[in-house]
ZARO-308956 format. One record per residue (C-alpha): residue in one letter; x, y, z. Coordinates in steps of 0.2 Angstrom, whole numbers, plus 2048, in hexadecimal, padded with zeros to 3 digits. Last residue first. Layout:
REM ZARO-308956
aXYZ
...
This chain:
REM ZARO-308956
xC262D0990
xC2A2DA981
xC1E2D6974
xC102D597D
xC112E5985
xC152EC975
xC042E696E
xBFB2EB97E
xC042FD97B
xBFB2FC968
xC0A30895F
xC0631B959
xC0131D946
xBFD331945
xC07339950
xC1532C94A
xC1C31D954
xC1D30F947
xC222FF94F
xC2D2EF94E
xC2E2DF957
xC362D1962
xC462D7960
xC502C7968
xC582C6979
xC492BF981
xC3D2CD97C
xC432DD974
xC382EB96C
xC3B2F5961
xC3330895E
xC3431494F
xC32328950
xC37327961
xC34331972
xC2132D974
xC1E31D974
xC3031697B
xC2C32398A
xC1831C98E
xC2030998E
xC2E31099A
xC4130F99D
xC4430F989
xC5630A982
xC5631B978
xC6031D968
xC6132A960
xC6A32F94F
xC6F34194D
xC6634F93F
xC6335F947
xC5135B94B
xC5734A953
xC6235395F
xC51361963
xC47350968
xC5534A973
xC5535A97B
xC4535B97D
xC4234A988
xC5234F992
xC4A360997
xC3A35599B
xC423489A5
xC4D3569AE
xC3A35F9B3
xC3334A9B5
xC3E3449C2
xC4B33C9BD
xC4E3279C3
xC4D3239B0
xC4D32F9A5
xC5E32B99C
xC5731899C
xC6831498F
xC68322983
xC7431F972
xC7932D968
xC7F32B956
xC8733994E
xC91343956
xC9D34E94D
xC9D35F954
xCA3354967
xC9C35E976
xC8B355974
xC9334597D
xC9934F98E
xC8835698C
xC7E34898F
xC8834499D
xC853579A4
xC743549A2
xC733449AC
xC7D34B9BB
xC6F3589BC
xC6134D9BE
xC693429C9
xC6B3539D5
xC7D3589D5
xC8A3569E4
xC923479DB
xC943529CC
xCA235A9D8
xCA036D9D7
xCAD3769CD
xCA337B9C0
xC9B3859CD
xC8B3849D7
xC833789CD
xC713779C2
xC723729B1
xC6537A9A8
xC6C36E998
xC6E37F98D
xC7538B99A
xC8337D9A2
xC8637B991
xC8E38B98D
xC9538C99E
xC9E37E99D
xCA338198B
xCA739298F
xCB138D99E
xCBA37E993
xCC1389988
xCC7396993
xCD038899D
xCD838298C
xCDE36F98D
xCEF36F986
xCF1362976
xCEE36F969
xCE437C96E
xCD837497A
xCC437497E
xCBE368971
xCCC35C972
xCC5357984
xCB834D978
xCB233F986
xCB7349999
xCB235A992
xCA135A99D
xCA83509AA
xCB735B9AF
xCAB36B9AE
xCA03619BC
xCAE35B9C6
xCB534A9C7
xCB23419D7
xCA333A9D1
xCA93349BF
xC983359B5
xC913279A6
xC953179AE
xC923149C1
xC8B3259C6
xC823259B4
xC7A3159B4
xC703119A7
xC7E31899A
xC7E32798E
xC87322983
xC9032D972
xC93329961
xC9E333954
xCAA32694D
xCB832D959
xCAD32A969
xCA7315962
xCBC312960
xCBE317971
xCAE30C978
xCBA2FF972
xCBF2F2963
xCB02F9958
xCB12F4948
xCA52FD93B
xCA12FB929
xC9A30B922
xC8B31391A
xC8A320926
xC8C314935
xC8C300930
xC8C2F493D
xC8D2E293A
xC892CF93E
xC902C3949
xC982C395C
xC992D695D
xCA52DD96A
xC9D2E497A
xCA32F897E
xCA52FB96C
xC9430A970
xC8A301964
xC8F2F296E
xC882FB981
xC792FF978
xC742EF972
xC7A2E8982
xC6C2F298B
xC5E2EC982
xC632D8984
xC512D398B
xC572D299E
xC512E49A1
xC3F2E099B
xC3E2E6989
xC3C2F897E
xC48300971
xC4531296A
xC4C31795C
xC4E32A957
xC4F32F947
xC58340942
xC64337937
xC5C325936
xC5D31693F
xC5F30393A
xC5A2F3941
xC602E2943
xC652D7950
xC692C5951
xC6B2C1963
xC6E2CC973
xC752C7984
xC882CF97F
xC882D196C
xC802CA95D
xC7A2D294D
xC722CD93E
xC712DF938
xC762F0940
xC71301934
xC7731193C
xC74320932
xC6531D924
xC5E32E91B
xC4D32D91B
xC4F33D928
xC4333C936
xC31344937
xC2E34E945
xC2734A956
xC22359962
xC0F35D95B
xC0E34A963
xC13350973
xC2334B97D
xC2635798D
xC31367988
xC2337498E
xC1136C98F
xC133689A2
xC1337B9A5
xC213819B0
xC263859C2
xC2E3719C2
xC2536A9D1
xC153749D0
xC143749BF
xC143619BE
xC0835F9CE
xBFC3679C0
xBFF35E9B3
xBFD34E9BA
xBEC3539C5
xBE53589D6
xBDA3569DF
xBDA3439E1
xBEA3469E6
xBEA34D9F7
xBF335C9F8
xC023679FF
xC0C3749F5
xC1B37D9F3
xC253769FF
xC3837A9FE
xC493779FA
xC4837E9E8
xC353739E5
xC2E3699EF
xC1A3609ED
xC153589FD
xC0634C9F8
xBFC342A03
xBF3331A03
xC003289F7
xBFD31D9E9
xBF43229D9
xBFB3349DA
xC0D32E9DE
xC0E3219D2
xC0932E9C5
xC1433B9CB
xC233309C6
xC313389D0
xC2E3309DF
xC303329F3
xC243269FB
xC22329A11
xC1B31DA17
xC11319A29
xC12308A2F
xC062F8A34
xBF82F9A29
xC01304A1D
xC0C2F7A19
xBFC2EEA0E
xBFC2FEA02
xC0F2FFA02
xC0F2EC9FB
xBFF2ED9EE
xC0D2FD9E9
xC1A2F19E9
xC112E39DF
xC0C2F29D2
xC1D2F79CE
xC242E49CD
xC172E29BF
xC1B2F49B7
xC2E2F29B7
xC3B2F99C6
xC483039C3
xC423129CB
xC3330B9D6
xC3B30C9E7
xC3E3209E3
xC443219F6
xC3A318A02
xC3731DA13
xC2E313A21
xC2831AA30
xC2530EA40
xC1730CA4A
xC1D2FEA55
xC2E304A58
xC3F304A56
xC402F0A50
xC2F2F6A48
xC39300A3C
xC492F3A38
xC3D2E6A36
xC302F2A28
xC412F8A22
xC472E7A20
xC382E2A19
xC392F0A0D
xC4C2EBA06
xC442D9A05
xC392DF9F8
xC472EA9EE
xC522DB9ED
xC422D19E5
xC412DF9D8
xC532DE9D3
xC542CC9D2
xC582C09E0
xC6A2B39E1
xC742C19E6
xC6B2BE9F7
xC6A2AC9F9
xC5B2A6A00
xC5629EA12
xC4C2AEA18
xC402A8A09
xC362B39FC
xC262AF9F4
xC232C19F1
xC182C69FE
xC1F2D5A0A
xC152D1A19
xC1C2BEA15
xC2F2C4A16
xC2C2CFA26
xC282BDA30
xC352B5A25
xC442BFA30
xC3C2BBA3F
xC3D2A8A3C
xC4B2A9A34
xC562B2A41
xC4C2A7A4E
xC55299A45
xC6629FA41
xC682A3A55
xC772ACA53
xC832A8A63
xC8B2BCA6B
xC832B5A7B
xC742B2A75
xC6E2BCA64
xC5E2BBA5C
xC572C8A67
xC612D4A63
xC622D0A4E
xC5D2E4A49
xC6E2E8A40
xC6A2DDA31
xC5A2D5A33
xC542D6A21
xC652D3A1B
xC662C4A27
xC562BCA21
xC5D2BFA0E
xC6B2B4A10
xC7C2BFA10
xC882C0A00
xC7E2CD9F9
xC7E2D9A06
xC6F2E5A03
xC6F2F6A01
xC672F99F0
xC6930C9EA
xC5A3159EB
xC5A3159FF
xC4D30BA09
xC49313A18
xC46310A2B
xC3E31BA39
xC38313A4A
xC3E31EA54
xC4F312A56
xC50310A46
xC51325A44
xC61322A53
xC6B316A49
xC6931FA39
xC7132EA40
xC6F33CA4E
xC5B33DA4D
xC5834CA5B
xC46349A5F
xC37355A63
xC2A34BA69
xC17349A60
xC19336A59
xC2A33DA54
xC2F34EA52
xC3C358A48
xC40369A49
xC46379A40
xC55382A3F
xC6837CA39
xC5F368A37
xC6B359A39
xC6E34FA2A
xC7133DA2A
xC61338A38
xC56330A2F
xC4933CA2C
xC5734AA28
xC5D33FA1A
xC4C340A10
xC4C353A15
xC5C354A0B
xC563459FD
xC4934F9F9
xC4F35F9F8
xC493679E6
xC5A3619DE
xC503539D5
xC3E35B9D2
xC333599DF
xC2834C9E5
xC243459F7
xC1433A9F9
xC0F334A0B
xC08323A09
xBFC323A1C
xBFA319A2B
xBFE325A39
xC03336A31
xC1433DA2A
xC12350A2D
xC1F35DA23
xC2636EA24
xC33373A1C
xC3B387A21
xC49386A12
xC52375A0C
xC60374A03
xC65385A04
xC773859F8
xC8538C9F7
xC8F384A06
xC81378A0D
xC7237DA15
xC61377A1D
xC5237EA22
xC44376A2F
xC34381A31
xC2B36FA39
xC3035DA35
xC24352A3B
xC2233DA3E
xC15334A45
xC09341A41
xBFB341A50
xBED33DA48
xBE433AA37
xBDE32AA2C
């Protein structure tokens, strides 16, 4: 379906100090249609995201809605077009009922002289809750929903806070699917398709897949700005892959000509053991091996990491590294043994955001760029700059925030904040794809592969089926806090994905 767009963005650029975010964009958001919007992490996404709703201003350029040029001066004034997003990160209140999140800022009309009418506000608030399915109820308990409900009551908020504005309004949704699992993927596509009879949307992901089974049109990005519009049915994976990333999908993405044999040596053996949400675990991996673990994310995965890494102690059994008995008392202990983590959530965990990105990268072995106990300014530039040339890191300086860096770019330099230690010999990867686009997913994906070449211990807590597959020699997988199974992953002997499914759901 065609028309006037209800939302444009014509020739607009945009700059920071050192940086052109966005140079002369223009885009058309139409009446009743999934827009697409893929780039690789840095591309300008989220800049021209945060020009829709009103957080940046444009230096040149304009914007229009429904065909009128419009100044959008904040959030308040993009609702009140019409125009409502839902961010990556959650922004629900937890200790609030779900009907009041789902109103929250739009309750007008269910105010009366400053009195909340509780019953119209569950009234209304329900009414977006049944377009969104899901079983869910105005009455509930915030904290009390999972993940993926959270994320369905975040688009009926949208969907209220948008036609609150107006009645044909625009809905943004910032990779919605990044932590999401296949089930809860497919209800929120079935409820994007059904939004679209109501709403226009715009989808911003970084899986090209969803993007090409989902959305109407496609607005490829790439260095601040559009290289390429399409309809998908024209064009294909590896194709839109290039166009993102300037390269051929074949370079550094997992192939089987890419998986090498691992050393029969064993290097981290774990038996019987229990920790955190797990039970009774046992496996083993090899120098140059990497394991790949697969579950749900209430299975006990993560916390097989996180006690590897001493950061839970053990309840029973035992880890031996190299042949040897191990205690960890603290992630400390885990660091001088030679094992690094990369955790799930790197702006909570694995990154300090008001550090800097030198500071970051020498943050876990700062031993490595001193003479003595004084930290070595030359040291540290040529280790900075030394990885900052291998990982592809793009920053303006070394002195740049590692908040200011793209996701995919504050992931690298975690990664190498670990490899700076000579002596590392276990790695352990939490989801380190997960919310990347796929260039940083593919630099990431052959690193890891040219770790295990040189001999390290991996192991990879898996953020897709298609991932555990293709990244590890062996893969496990996790169901209900146990390990449910175990698989060959070779070239030549690849895992039955119904039989994993089964195992881990």
């Amino acid at each position: 379906m065609s028309g006037q767009p209800v939302l444009e963005l014509r020739g607009v650029s945009k700059s920071f100090p050192g940086v052109a975010a966005l140079t002369d964009v223009s885009i058309e958001i139409r009446p009743h249609q999934v827009l697409g919007l893929i780039g690789e992490n840095g591309a300008g996404k989220s800049t021209l995201l945060k020009m829709l709703t009103g957080l940046e201003q444009p230096d040149t350029g304009e914007l229009l809605v429904r065909g009128e040029r419009v100044a959008l001066r904040g959030v308040t004034a993009a609702n009140a077009q019409g125009i409502a997003m839902v961010f990556q990160e959650q922004s629900l209140l937890e200790n609030m009922l779900v009907g009041e999140n789902v109103l929250l800022g739009t309750e007008g009309p269910a105010v009366r002289f400053g009195v909340y009418r509780w019953g119209q506000i569950r009234r209304r608030a329900q009414h977006y809750l049944d377009v969104v399915g899901g079983d869910l109820r105005a009455g509930e308990q915030t904290s009390r929903l999972s993940f993926a409900k959270r994320q369905m009551v975040e688009v009926a908020k949208a969907l209220a806070t948008g036609e609150h504005g107006n009645d044909q309004p625009v809905i943004l949704l910032d990779e919605p699917t990044s932590v999401l699992e296949h089930d809860e993927i497919r209800t929120l596509f079935r409820i994007v398709r059904e939004l679209t009879e109501r709403a226009s949307v715009a989808f911003v992901s970084h899986r090209l897949e969803e993007v090409l089974e989902l959305c109407d049109r496609v607005y490829v990005m790439r260095d601040g700005q559009v290289v390429h519009e399409c309809v998908p049915r024209e064009v294909g994976h590896d194709e839109l892959f290039a166009l993102m990333v300037g390269r051929d999908a074949s370079e550094g993405y997992y192939h089987d000509e890419l998986q090498r044999p691992a050393d029969p040596d064993t290097r981290v053996e774990v038996r019987g053991a229990s920790a955190g949400a797990f039970e009774d675990v046992s496996f083993s991996i090899a120098r140059g091996e990497v394991l790949t673990i697969m579950g749900v994310q209430e299975s006990g995965r993560e916390d097989i990491g996180r006690a590897l890494f001493g950061a839970i102690p053990l309840r029973a059994g035992s880890i031996t590294i190299d042949g040897e008995a191990v205690a960890f008392r603290s992630p400390a202990d885990a660091v001088r043994a030679g094992i690094g983590y990369v955790p799930s959530e790197r702006k909570v965990d694995g990154a300090v955001l008001g550090m800097s990105v030198a500071e970051n990268l020498v943050l876990a072995h700062p031993e490595e760029v001193s003479v003595g106990p004084v930290l070595s300014a030359r040291k540290e530039r040529e280790a900075v700059a030394g990885w900052t040339e291998r990982l592809r890191i793009k920053t303006p300086s070394p002195t740049t925030p590692i908040r200011n860096l793209s996701g995919g770019n504050q992931q690298k330099v975690v990664l190498a904040k670990w490899l700076q230690d000579p002596d590392l010999r276990l790695l352990v990867l939490d989801t380190p794809t997960r919310g990347l686009d796929v260039g940083a997913k593919a630099d990431v994906y052959a690193l890891v592969r040219e770790l295990a070449a040189k001999g390290l211990a991996v192991l990879l807590i898996a953020d897709t089926l298609e991932e555990g597959i293709a990244m590890g020699h062996r893969v496990l997988t996790m169901k209900d806090c146990r390990i449910t199974g175990e698989s060959a992953s070779t070239p030549d002997d690849r895992p039955d994905r119904a039989a994993l499914l089964e195992r881990r759901v």
